[in-house]
VMD Tcl script that builds the backbone (N, CA, C; Angstrom):
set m [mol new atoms 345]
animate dup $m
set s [atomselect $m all]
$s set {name element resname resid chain x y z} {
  {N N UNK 1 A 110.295 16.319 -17.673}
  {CA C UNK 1 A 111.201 15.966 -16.601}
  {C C UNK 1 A 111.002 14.500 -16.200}
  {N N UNK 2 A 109.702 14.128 -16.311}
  {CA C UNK 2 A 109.515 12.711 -15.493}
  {C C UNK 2 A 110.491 11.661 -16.903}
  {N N UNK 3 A 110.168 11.816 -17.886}
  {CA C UNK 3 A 110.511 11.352 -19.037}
  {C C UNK 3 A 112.178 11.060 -18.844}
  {N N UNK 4 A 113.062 12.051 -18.582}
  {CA C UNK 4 A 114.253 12.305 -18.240}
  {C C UNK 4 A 114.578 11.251 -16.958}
  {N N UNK 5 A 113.856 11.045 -15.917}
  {CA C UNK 5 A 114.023 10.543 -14.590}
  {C C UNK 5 A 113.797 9.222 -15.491}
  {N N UNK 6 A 112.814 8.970 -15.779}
  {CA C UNK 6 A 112.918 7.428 -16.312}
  {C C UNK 6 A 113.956 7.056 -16.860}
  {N N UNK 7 A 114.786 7.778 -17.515}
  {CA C UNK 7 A 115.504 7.680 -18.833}
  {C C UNK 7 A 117.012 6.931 -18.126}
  {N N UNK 8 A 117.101 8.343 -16.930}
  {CA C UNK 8 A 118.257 8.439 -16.357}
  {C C UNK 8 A 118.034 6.446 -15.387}
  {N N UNK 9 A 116.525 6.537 -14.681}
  {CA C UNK 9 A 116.287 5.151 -14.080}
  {C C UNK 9 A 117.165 4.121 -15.074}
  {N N UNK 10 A 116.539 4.280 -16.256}
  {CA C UNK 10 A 116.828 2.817 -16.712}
  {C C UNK 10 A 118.315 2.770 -16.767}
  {N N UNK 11 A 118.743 3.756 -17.279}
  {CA C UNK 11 A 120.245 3.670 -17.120}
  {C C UNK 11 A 121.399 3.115 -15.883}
  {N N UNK 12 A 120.459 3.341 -14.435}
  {CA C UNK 12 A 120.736 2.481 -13.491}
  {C C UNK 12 A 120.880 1.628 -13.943}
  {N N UNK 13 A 120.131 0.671 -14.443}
  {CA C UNK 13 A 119.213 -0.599 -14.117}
  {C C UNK 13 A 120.874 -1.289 -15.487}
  {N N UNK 14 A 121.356 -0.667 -16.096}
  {CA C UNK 14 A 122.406 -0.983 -16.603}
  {C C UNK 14 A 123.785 -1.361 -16.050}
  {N N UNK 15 A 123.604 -0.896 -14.722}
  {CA C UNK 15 A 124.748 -1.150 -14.031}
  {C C UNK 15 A 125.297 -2.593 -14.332}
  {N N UNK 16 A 124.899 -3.697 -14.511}
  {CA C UNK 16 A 125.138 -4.742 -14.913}
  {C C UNK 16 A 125.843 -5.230 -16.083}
  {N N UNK 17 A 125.585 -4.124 -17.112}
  {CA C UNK 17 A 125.913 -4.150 -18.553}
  {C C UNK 17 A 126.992 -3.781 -18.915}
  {N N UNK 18 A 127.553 -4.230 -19.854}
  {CA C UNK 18 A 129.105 -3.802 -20.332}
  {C C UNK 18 A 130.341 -3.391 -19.475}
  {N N UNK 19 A 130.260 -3.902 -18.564}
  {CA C UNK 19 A 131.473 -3.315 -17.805}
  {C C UNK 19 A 132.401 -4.513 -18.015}
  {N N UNK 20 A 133.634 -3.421 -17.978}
  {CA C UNK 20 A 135.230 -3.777 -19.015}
  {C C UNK 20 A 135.997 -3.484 -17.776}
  {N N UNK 21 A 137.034 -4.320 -17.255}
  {CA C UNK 21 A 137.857 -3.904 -16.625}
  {C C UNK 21 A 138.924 -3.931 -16.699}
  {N N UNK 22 A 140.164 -3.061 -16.116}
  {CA C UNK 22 A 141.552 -3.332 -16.609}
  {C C UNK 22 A 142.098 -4.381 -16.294}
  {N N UNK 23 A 143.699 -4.479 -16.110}
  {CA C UNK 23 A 144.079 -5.096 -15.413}
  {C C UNK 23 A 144.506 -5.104 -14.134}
  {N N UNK 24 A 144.797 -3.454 -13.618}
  {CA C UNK 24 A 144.718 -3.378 -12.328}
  {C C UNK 24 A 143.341 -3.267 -11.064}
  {N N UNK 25 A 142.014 -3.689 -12.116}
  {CA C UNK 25 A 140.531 -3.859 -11.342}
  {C C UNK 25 A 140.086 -5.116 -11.013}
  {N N UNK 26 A 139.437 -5.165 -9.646}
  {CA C UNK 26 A 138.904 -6.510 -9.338}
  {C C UNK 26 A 137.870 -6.670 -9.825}
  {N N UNK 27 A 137.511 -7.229 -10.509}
  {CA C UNK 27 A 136.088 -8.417 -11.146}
  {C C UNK 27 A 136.079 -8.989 -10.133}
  {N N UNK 28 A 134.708 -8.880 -9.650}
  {CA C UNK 28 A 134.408 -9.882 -8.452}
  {C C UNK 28 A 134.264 -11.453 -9.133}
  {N N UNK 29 A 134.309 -12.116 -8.146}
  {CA C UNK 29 A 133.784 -13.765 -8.455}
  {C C UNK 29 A 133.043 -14.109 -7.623}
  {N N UNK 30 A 132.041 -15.155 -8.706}
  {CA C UNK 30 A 130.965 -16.030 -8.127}
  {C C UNK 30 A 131.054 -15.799 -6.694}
  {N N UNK 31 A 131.842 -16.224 -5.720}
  {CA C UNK 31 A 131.948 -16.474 -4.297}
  {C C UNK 31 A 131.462 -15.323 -3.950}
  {N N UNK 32 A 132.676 -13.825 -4.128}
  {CA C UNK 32 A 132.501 -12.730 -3.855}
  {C C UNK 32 A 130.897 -12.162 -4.129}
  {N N UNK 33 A 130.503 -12.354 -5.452}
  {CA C UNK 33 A 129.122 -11.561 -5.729}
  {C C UNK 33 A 127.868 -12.593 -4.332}
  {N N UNK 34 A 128.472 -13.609 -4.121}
  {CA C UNK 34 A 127.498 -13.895 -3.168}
  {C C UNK 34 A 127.654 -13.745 -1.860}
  {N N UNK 35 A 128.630 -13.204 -1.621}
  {CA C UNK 35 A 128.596 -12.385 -0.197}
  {C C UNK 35 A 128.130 -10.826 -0.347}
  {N N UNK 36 A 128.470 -10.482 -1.477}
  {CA C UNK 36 A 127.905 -8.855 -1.825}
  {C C UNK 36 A 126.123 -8.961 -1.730}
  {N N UNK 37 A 125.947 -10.059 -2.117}
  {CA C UNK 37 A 124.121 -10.123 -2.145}
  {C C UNK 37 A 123.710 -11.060 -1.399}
  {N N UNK 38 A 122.255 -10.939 -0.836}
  {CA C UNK 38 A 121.689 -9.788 -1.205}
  {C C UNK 38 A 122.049 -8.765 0.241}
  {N N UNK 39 A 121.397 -7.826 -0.266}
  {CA C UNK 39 A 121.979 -6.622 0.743}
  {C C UNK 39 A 120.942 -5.131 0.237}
  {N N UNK 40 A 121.525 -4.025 0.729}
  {CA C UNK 40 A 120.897 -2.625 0.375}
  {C C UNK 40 A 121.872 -1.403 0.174}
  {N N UNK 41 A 121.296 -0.912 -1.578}
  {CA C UNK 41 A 122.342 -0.451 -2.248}
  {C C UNK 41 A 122.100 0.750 -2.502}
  {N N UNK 42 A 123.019 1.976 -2.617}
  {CA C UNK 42 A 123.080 2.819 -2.921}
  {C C UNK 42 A 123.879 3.260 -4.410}
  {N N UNK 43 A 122.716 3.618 -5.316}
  {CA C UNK 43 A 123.530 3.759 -6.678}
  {C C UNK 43 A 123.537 4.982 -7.428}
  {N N UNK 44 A 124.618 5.374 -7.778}
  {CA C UNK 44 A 124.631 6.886 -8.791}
  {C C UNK 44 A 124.443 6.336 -10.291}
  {N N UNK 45 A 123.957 7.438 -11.252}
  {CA C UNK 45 A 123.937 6.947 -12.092}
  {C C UNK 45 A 124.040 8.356 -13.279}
  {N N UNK 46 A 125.349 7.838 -13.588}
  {CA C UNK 46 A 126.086 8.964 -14.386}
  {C C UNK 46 A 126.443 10.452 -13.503}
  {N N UNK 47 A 126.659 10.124 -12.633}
  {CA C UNK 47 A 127.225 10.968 -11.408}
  {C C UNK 47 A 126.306 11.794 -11.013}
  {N N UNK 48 A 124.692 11.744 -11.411}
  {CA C UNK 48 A 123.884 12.679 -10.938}
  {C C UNK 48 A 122.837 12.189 -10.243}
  {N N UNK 49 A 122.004 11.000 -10.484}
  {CA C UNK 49 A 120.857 10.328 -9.765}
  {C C UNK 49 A 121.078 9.419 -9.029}
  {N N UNK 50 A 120.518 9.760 -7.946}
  {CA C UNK 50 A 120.840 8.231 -7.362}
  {C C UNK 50 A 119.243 7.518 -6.823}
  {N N UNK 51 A 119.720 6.100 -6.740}
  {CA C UNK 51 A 118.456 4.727 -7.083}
  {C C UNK 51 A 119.151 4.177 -5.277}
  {N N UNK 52 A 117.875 4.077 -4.813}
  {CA C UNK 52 A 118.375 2.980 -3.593}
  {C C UNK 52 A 117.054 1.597 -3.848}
  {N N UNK 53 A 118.111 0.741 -3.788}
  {CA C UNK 53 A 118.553 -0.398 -4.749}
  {C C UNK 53 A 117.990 -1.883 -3.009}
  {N N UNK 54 A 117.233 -2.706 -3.341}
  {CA C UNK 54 A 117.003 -3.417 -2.346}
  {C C UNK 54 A 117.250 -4.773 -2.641}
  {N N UNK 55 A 117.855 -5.559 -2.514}
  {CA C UNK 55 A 118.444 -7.348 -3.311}
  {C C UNK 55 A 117.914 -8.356 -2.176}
  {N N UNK 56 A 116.383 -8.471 -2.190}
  {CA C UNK 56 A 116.546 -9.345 -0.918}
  {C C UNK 56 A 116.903 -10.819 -1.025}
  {N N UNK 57 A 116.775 -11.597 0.207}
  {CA C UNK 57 A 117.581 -13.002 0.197}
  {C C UNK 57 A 116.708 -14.357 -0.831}
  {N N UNK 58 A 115.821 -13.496 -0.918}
  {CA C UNK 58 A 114.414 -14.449 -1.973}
  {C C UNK 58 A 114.748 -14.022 -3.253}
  {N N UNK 59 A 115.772 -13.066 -3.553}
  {CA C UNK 59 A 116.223 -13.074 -5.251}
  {C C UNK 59 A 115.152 -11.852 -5.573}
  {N N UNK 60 A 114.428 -11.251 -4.990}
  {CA C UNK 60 A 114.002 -10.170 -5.630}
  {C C UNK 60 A 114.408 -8.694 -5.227}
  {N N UNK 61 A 113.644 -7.790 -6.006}
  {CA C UNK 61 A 114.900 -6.548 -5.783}
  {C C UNK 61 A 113.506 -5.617 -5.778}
  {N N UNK 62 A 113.850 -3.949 -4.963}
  {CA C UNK 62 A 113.164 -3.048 -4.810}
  {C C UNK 62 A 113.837 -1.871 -5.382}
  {N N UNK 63 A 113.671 -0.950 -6.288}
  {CA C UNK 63 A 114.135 0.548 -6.422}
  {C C UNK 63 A 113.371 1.461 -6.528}
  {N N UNK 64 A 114.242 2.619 -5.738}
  {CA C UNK 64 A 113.251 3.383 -5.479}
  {C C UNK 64 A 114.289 4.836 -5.970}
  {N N UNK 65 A 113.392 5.916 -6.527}
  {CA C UNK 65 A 113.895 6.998 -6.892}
  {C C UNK 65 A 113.194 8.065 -6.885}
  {N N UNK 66 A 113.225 8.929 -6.481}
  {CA C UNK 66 A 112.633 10.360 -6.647}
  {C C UNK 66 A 111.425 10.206 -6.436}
  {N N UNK 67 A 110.653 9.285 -5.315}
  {CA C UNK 67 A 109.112 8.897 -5.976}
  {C C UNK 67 A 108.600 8.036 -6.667}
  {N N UNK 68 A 109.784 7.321 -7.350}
  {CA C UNK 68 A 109.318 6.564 -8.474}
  {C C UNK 68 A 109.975 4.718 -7.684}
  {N N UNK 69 A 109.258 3.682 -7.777}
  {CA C UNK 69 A 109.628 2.329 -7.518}
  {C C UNK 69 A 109.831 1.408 -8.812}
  {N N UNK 70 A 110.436 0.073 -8.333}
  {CA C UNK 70 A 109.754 -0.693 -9.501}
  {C C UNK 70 A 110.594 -1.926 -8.755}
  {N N UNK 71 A 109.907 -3.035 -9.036}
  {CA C UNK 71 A 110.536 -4.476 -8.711}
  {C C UNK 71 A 110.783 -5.253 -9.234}
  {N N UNK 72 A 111.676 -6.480 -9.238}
  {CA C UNK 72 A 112.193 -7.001 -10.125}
  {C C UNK 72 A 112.951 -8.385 -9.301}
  {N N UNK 73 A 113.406 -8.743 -9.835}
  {CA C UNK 73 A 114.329 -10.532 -9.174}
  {C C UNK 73 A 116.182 -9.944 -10.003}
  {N N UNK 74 A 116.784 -10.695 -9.018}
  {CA C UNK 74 A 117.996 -10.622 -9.196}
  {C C UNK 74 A 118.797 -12.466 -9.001}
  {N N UNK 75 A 119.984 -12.480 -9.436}
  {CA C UNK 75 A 119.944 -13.903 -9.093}
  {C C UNK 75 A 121.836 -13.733 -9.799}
  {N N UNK 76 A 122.533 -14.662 -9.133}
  {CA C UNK 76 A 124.063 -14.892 -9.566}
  {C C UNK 76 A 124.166 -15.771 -10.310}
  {N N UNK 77 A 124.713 -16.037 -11.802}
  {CA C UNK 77 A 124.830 -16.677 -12.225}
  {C C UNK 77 A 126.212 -16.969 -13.380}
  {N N UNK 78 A 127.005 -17.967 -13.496}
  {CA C UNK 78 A 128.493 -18.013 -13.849}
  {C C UNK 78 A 129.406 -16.726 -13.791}
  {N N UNK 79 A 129.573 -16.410 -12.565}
  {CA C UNK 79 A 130.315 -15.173 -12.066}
  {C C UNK 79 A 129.766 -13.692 -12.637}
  {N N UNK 80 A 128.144 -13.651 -13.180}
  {CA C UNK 80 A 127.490 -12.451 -13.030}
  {C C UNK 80 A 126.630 -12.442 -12.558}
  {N N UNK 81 A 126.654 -11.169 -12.574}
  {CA C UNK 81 A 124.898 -10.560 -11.719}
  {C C UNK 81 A 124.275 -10.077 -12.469}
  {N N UNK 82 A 122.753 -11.134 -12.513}
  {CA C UNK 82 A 121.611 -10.428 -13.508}
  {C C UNK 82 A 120.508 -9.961 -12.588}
  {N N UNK 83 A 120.085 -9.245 -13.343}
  {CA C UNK 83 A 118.691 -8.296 -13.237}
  {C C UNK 83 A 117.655 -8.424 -13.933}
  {N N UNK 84 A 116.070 -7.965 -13.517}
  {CA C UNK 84 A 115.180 -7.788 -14.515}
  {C C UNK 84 A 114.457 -7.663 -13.412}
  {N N UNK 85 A 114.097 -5.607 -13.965}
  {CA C UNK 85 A 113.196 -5.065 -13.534}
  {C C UNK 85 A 111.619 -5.173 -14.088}
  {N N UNK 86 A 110.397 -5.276 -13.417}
  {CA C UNK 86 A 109.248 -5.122 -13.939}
  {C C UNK 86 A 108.952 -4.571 -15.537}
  {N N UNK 87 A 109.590 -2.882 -14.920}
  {CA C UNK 87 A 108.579 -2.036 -15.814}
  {C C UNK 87 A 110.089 -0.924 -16.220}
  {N N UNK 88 A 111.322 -1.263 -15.890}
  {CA C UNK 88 A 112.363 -0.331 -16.131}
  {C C UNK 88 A 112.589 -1.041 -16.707}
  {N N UNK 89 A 113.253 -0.850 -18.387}
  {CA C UNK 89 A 114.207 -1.378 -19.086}
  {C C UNK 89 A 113.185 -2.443 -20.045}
  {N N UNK 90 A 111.758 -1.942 -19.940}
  {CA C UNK 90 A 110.982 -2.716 -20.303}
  {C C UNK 90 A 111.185 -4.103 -19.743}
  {N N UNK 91 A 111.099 -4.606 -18.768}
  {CA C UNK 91 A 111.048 -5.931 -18.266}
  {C C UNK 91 A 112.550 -6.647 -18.968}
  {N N UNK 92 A 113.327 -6.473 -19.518}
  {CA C UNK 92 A 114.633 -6.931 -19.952}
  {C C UNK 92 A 115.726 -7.786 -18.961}
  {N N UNK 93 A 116.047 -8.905 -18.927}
  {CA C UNK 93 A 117.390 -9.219 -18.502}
  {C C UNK 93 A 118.451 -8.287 -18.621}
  {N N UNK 94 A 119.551 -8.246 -17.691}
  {CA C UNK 94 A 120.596 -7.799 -17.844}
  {C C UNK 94 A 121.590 -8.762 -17.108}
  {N N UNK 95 A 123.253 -9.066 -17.543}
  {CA C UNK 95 A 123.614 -9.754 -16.531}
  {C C UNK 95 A 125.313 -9.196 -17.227}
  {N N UNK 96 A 125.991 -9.214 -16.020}
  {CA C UNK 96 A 127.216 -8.758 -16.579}
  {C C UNK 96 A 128.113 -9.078 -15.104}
  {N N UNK 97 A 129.228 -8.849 -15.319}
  {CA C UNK 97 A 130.246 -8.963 -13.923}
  {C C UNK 97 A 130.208 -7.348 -13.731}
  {N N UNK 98 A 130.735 -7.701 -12.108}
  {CA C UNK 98 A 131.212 -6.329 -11.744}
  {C C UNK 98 A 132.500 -6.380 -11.041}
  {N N UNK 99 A 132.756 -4.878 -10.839}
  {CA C UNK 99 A 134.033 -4.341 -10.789}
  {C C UNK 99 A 134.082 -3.368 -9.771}
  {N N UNK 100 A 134.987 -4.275 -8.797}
  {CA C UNK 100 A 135.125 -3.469 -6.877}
  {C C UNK 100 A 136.086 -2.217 -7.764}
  {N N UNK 101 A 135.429 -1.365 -7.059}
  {CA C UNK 101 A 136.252 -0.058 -7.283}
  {C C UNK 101 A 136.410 1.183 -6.453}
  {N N UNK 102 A 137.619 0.700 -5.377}
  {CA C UNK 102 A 137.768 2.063 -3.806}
  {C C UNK 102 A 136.810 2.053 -3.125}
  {N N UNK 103 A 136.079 0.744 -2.646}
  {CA C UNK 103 A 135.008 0.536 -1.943}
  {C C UNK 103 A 133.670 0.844 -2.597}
  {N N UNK 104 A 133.694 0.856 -3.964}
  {CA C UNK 104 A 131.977 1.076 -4.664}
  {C C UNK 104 A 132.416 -0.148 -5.955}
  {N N UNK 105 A 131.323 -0.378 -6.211}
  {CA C UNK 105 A 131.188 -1.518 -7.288}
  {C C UNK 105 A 130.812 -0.566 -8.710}
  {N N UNK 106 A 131.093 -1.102 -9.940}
  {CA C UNK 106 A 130.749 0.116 -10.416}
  {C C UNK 106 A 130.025 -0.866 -12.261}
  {N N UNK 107 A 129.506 -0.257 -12.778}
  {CA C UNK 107 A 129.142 -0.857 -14.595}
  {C C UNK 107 A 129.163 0.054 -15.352}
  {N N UNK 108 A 128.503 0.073 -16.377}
  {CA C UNK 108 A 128.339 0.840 -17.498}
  {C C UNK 108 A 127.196 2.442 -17.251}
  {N N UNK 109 A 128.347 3.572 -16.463}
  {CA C UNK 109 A 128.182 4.403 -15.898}
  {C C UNK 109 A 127.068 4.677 -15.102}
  {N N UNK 110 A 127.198 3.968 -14.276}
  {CA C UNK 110 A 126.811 3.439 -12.818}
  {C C UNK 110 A 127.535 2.956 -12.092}
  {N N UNK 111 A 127.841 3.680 -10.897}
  {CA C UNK 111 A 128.637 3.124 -9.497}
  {C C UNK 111 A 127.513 3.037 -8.427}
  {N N UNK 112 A 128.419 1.815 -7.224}
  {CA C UNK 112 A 127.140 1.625 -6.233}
  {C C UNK 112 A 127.772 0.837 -5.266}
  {N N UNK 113 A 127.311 1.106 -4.036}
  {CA C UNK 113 A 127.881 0.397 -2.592}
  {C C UNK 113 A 126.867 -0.289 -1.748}
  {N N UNK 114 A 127.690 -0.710 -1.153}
  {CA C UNK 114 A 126.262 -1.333 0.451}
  {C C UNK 114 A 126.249 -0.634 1.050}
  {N N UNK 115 A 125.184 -0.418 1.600}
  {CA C UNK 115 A 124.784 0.641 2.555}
  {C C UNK 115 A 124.052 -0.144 3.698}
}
mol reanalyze $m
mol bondsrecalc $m
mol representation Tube
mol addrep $m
């Protein structure tokens, strides 16, 4: 089970990644992603786990799940938002745009709001 929780974690931590949007979806911009951050987030991930997600104003980030943490830096850069957690995703960059969607932001099956 813990194996699974990690699994499902890192898959959070993707929210950043591959997200495609139509033409009727907002892609945020540069401006926008920097009023969205930093802040405190609430994230599903693949409609079953959810990660509360911490972006503070010093560029680093807190998640926390089931018991489980991990920290990492976040930072905006040419209209995306990257990541890189410690010890999720093996310490990896991620950086991708996102996509306002009915009041939740959403990536590569992961959605998530301010809370």
């Amino acid at each position: 089970m813990k194996q699974f929780m990690i699994s499902i974690l890192a898959a959070s931590v993707l929210v950043f990644s591959g997200v495609s949007a139509g033409a009727d979806e907002a892609v945020l911009s540069q401006a926008e992603l920097g009023k969205l951050f930093p802040g405190n987030f609430h994230a599903v991930v693949n409609g079953a786990v959810t990660v509360k997600i911490t972006a503070r104003g010093n560029g680093t980030l807190i998640g926390q799940m089931t018991g489980q943490e991990d920290r990492g830096r976040w930072s905006v850069e040419r209209g995306k938002l990257c990541i890189v957690w410690s010890t999720w995703l093996n310490g990896k960059a991620s950086c991708s745009r996102v996509v306002a969607d009915d009041g939740w932001y959403r990536g590569n099956g992961v959605k998530f709001r301010k809370i």
